[in-house]
C-alpha positions as CSV (number, residue, x, y, z in Angstrom):
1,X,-5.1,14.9,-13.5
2,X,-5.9,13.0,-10.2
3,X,-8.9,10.5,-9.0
4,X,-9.4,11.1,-5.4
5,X,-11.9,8.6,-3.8
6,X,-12.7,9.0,-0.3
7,X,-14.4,6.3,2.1
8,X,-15.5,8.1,4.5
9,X,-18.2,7.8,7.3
10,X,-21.6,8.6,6.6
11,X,-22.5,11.3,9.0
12,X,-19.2,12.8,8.1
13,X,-20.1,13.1,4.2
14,X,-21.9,16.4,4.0
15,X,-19.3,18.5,6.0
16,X,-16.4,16.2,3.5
17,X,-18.6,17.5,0.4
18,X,-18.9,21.3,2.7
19,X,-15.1,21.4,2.7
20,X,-14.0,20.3,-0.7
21,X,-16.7,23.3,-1.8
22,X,-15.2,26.0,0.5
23,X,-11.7,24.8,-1.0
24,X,-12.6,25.2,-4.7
25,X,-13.2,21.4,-5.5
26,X,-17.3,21.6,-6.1
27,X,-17.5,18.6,-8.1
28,X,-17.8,15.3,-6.6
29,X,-19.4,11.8,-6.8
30,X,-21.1,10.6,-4.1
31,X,-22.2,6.9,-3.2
32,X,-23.5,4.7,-0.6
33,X,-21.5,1.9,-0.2
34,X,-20.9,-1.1,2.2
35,X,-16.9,-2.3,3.3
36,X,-15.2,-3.0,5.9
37,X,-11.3,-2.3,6.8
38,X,-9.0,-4.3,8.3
39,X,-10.8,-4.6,11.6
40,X,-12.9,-6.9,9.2
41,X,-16.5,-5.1,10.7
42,X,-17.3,-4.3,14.3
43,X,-19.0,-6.6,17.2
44,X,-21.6,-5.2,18.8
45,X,-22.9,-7.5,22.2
46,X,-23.8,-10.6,20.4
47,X,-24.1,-9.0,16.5
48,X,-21.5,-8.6,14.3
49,X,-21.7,-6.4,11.7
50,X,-19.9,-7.7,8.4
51,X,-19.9,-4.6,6.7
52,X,-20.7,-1.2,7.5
53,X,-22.2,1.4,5.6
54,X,-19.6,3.9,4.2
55,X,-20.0,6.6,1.4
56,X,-17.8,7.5,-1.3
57,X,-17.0,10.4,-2.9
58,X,-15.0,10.9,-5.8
59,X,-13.7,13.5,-7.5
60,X,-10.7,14.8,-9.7
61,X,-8.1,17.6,-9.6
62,X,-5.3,19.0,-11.4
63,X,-2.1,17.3,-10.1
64,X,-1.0,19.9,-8.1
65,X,-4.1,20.2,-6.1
66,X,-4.5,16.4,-4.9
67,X,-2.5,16.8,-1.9
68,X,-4.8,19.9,-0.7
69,X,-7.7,17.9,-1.7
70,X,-6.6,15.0,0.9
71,X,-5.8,17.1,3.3
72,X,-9.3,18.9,3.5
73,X,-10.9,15.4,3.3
74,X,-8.6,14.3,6.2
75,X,-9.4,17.5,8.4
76,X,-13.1,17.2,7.5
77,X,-14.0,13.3,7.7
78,X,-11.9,12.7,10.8
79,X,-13.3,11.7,14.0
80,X,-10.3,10.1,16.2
81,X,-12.1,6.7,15.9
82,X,-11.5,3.1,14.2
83,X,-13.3,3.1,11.1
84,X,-12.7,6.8,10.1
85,X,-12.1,5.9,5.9
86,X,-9.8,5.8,3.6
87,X,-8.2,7.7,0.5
88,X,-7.2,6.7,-2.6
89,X,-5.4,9.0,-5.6
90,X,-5.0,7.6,-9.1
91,X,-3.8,9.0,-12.4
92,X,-6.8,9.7,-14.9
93,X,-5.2,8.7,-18.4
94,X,-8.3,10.4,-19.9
95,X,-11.9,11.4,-19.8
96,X,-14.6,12.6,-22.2
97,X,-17.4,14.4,-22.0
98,X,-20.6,12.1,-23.2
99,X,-22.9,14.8,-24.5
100,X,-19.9,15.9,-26.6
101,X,-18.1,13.0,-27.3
102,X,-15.1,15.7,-26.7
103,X,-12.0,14.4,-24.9
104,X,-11.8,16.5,-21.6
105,X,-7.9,16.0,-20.6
């Protein structure tokens, strides 16, 4: 199994979370989070803006499906512009189910 976790714009989180759906990946984290890339924030007249707000969303797939899984985040979340997000994809060793106590992998 694969961790995906997506940075992705804000106003670009519902129609991420829309897509993954209308794939057949309907589970996912999502968060509000503050970053920056390597443009280290954005200046703005006189204001610079340390960190912008991003959100997050995680999820995980079979191994086989994380490259589809990117690949509808990509299509979904992009916009052409500096500050578009990032994807990440990590092994998940294991997972259990707390209700159960059951290992889930």
């Amino acid at each position: 199994m694969k961790m995906i976790r997506a940075i992705v714009r804000p106003e670009r989180a519902e129609a991420v979370a829309e897509a993954l759906a209308n794939a057949g990946f309907p589970a996912l984290t999502k968060m509000d989070v503050f970053g920056r890339g390597k443009q280290k924030g954005i200046r703005v007249d006189e204001v610079y803006y340390d960190e912008l707000p991003k959100t997050l969303l995680m999820l995980v797939v079979k191994d086989e499906d994380a490259e589809r899984a990117a690949e509808v985040i990509v299509e979904s979340a992009r916009t052409g512009s500096i500050g578009d997000g990032k994807i990440f994809i990590t092994e998940v060793s294991s997972a259990y189910t707390i209700r159960t106590g059951e290992a889930t992998l």
